[in-house]
N, C-alpha and C positions, 0 to 999 in steps of 0.2 A: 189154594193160597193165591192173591191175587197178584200183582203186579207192582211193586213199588220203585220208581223211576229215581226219586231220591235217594234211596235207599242202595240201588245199584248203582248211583254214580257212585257212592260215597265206596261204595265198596271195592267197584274197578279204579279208581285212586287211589285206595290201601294196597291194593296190587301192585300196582304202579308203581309204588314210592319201594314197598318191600323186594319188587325185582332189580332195582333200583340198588339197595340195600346189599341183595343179593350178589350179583354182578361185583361190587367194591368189596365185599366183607364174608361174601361165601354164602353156599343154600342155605345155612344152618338159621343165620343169622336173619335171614329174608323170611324165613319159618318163623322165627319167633318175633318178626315185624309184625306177619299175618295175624298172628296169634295176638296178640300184643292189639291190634287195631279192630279186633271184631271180624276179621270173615270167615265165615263158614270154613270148618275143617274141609268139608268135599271140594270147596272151589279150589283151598288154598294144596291141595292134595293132586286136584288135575293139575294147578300151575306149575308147580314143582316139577312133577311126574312126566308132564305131557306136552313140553313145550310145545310142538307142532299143532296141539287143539288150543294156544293161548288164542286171544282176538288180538288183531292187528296191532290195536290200541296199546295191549300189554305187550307187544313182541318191538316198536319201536323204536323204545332207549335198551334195548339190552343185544349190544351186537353177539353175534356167536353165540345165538341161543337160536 
């Protein structure tokens, strides 16, 4: 499977917006942003899970994660 650069922005932006989400409205809610926006169960399953392997990118707007 190759590499789609478009494709991953769009996707660490549904992140983004859904931790976002999360953070104001609770994990619940930021799940079903994820879900809701198209990414991948496994991504949105580390983000949840695993804050400490999120990317920077994702760990920015959400203090106390």
């Amino acid at each position: 499977m190759g590499y789609d650069a478009r494709s991953n922005a769009a996707i660490e932006a549904a992140v983004i917006r859904a931790l976002a989400t999360a953070e104001a409205k609770g994990w619940l809610a930021g799940a079903e942003e994820m879900q809701k926006e198209g990414v991948p169960f496994h991504v949105a399953a580390r983000v949840m899970l695993y804050p400490s392997q999120r990317r920077a990118t994702d760990r920015s707007g959400t203090a106390g994660h």
